[in-house]
N, C-alpha and C positions, 0 to 999 in steps of 0.2 A: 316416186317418179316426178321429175320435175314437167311441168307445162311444155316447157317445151321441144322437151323428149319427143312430143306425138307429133312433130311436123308443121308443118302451114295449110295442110286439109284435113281435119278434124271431124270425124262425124259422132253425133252424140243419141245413141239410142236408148230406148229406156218404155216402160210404162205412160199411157195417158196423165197426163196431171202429174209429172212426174218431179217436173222443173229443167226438163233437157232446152228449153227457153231462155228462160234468164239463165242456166249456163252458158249457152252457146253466143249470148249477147257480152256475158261479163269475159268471156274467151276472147270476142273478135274484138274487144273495147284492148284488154289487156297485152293484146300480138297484134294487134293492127292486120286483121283477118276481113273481111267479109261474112256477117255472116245470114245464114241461106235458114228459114224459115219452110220444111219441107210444108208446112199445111198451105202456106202463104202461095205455094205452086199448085199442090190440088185444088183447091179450095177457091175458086174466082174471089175478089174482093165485091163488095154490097150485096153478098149473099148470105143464107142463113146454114153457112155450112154444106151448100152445097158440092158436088164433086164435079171437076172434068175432065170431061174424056179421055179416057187411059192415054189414047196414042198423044192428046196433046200434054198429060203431065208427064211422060216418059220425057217427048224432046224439051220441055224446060227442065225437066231436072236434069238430062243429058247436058247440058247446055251451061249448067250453071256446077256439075261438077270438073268442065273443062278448064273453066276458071284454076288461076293457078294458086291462087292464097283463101279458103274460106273455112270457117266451121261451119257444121249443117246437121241441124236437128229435126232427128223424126225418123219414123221407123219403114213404112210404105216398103215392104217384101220386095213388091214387083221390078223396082228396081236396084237393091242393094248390093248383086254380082256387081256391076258395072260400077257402083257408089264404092265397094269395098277396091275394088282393083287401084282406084284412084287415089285413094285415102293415104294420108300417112300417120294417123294414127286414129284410137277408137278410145272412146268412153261410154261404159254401158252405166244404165240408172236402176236400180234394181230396185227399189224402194216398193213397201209393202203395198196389200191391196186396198186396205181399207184407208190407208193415207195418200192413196191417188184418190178415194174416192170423197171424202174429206175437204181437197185440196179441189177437186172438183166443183163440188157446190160454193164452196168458198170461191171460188174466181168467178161461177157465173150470176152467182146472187149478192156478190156482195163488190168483186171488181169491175169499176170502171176502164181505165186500163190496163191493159196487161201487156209482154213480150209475146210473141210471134201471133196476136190477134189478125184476125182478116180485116182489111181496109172497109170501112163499113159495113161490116159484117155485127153481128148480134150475137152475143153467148147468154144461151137460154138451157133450164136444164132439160136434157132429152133422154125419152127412156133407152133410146137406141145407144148413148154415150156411158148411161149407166149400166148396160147388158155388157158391154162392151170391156168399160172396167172390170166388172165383177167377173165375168166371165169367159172373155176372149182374154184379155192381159194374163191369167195365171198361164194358158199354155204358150203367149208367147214369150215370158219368162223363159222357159224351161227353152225354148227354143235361143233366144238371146245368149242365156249361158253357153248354150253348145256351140254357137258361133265364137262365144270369147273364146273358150277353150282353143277352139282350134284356130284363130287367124294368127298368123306371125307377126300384125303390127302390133309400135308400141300400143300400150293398152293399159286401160284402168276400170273396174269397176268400184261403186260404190252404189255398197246394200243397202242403205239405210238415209232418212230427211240427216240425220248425223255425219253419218260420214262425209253428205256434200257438204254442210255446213264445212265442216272440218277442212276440206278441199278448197272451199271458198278461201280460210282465212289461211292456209299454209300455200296457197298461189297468191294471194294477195290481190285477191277480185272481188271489184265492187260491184255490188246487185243494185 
């Protein structure tokens, strides 16, 4: 499938530490998208990860999927009816457990910057992020698949740190 089979609102869901980040940057660099850092809406900036208030991350996410050109990475349940109705196309990240978890400590111990970080915000390792890996991401795996399966938009998964690579160089996007 070509890139841009999936439309001009592209949402990129996937595992923690997955790379649906520098996807969805080298997406909107590559189509002249916007694109929408879903942590960047939870998540206040010069916070350490903190969260806010449901009702106020609903209306900015609401808000910013009205927009008419964006890609937007991240998984956040509570709002993906209303993100999927919108969407014209989906790419899910499937990549294994232990290479989010990897790719984890690698970005918070070792990366200065990184794609969809919080505006002074701090990546420190926490054990709530690696319970989180190890053990919420394998059921919402299974859950993600059962979404691909059944949506009608275009759609792409990639199982493996491989397949994006491969993705990366046959769309011709720069990380």
């Amino acid at each position: 499938m070509k890139l841009s089979d999936l439309g001009d609102r592209i949402c990129i869901l996937g595992p923690s530490n997955s790379g649906k980040s520098t996807l969805a940057d080298a997406t909107a660099r590559k189509r002249g998208l916007e694109v929408i850092h879903l942590d960047q809406l939870y998540h206040p900036p010069d916070t350490d990860w903190e969260a806010r208030p449901k009702d106020d991350f609903v209306a900015l996410h609401d808000a910013a999927i009205s927009r008419e050109r964006w890609v937007m990475d991240g998984n956040y349940s509570v709002c993906m009816p209303q993100r999927f109705r919108r969407a014209t196309g989906l790419i899910v990240l499937d990549v294994a457990t232990l290479a989010s978890l990897l790719r984890y400590f690698r970005r918070t111990l070792f990366e200065k910057e990184r794609r969809g970080a919080l505006e002074g915000g701090r990546d420190s390792v926490k054990w709530d992020m690696i319970r989180h890996i190890a053990i919420t991401t394998p059921k919402n795996r299974r859950r993600y698949r059962a979404m691909f399966e059944q949506t009608n938009l275009p759609k792409v998964q990639l199982s493996s740190l491989r397949a994006i690579k491969r993705c990366f160089r046959e769309w011709d996007l720069a990380r």
